[in-house]
C-alpha positions as YAML, in Angstrom:
chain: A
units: angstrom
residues:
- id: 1
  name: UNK
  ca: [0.00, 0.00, 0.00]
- id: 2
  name: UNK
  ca: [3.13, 2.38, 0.81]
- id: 3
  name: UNK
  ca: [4.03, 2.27, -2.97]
- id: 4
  name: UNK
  ca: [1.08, 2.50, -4.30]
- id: 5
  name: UNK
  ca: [0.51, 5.98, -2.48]
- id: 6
  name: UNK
  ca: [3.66, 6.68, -0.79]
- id: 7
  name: UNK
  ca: [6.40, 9.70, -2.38]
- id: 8
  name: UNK
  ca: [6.14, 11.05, -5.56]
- id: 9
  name: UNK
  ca: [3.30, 8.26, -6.05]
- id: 10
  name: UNK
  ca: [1.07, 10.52, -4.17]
- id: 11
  name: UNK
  ca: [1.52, 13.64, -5.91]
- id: 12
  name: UNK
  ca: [0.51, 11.79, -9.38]
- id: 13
  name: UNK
  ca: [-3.00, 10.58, -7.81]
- id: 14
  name: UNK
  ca: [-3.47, 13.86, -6.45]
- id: 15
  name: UNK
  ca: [-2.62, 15.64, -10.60]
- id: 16
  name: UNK
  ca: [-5.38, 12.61, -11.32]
- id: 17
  name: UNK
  ca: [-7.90, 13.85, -8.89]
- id: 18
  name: UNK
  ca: [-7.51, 17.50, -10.38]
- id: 19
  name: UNK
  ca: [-7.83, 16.84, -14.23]
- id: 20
  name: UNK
  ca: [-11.06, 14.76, -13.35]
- id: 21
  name: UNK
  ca: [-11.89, 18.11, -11.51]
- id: 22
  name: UNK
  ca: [-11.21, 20.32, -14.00]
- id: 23
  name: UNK
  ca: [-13.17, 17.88, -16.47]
- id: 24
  name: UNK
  ca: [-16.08, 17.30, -14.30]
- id: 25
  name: UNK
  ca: [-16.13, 21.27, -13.76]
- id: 26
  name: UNK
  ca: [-15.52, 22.33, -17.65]
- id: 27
  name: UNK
  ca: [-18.12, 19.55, -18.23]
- id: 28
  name: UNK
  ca: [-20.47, 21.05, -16.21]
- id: 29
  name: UNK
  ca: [-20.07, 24.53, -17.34]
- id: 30
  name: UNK
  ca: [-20.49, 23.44, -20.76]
- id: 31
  name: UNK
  ca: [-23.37, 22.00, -20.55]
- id: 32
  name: UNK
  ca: [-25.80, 24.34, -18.09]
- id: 33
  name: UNK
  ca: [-23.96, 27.70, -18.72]
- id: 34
  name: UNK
  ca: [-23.26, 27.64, -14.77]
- id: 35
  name: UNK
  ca: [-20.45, 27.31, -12.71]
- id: 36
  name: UNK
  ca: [-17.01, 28.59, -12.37]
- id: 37
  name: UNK
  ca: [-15.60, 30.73, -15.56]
- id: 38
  name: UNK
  ca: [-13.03, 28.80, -17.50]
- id: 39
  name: UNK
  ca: [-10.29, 30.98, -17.17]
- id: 40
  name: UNK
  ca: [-10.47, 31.01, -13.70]
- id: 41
  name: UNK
  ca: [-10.96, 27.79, -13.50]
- id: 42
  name: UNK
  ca: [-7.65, 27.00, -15.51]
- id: 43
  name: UNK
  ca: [-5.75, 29.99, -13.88]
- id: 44
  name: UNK
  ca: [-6.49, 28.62, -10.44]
- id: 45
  name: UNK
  ca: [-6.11, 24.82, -11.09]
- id: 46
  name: UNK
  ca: [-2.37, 25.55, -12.86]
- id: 47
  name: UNK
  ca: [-1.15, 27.42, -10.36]
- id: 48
  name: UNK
  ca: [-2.08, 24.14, -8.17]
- id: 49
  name: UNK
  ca: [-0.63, 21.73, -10.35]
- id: 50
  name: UNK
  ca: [2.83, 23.94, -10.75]
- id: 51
  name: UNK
  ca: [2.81, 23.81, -6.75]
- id: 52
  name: UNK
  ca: [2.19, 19.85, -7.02]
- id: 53
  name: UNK
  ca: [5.02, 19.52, -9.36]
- id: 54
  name: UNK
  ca: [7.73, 21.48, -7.62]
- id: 55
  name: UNK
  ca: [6.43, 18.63, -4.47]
- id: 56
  name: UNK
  ca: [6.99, 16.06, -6.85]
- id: 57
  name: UNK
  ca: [10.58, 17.08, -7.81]
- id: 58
  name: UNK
  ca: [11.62, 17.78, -4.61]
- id: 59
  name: UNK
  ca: [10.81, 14.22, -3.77]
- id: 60
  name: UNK
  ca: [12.15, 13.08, -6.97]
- id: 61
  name: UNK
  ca: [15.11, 14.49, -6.62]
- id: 62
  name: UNK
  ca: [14.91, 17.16, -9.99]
- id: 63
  name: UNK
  ca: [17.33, 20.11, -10.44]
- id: 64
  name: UNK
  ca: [17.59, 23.06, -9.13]
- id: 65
  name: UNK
  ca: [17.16, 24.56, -12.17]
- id: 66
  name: UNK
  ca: [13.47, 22.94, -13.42]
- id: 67
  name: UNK
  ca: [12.30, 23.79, -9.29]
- id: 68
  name: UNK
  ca: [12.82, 27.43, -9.66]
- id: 69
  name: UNK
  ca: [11.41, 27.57, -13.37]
- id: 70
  name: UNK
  ca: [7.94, 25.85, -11.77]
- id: 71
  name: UNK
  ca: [8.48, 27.94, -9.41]
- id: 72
  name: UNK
  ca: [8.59, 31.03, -11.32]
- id: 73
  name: UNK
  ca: [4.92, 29.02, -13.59]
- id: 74
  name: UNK
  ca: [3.03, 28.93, -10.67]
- id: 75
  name: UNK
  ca: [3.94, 32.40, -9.42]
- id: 76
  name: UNK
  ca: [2.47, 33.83, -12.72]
- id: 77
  name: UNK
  ca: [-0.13, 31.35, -12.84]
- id: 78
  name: UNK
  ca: [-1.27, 32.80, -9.69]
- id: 79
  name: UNK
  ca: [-0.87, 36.44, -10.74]
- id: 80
  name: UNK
  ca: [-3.25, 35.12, -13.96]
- id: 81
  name: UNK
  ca: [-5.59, 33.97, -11.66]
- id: 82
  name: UNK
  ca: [-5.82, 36.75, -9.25]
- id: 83
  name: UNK
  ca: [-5.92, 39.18, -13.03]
- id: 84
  name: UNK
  ca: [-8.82, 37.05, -13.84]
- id: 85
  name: UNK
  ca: [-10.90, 37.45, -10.24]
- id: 86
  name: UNK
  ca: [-10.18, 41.23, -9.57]
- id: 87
  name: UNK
  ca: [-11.36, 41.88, -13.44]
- id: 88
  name: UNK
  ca: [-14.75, 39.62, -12.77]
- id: 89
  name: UNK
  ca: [-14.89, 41.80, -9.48]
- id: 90
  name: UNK
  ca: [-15.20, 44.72, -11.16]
...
């Protein structure tokens, strides 16, 4: 059971769990015209995912190099996302 969810293991069900999210939340606004805007949506979840990454390399054992650069993706990713809220704000 320790393999199966244990390290780096765990960081790829969790990227799972959030592409069935954004599916099941894209789906959803597809189809009743409700929900959470897409951009948002896709702002927000890839700043997650960036963060989930940088986890995964740390336990991986990645450079350096490709940590800041995710790093640096997930800080814009979250400026994009906070862009995207303060304009449907206004």
């Amino acid at each position: 059971m320790i393999e199966l969810f244990g390290g780096a293991r765990a960081i790829d069900w969790i990227l799972i769990l959030v592409a069935v999210e954004a599916i099941v939340l894209l789906g959803y606004r597809l189809r009743t015209g409700k929900g959470i805007a897409p951009a948002s949506l896709i702002a927000n979840l890839s700043a997650g995912v960036l963060l989930l990454l940088v986890v995964r390399g740390t336990l991986t054992g990645a450079s350096s190099l490709i940590l800041g650069g995710l790093l640096a993706l997930a800080l814009a990713a979250h400026f994009t996302d906070l862009a995207v809220r303060w304009q449907g704000n206004a």
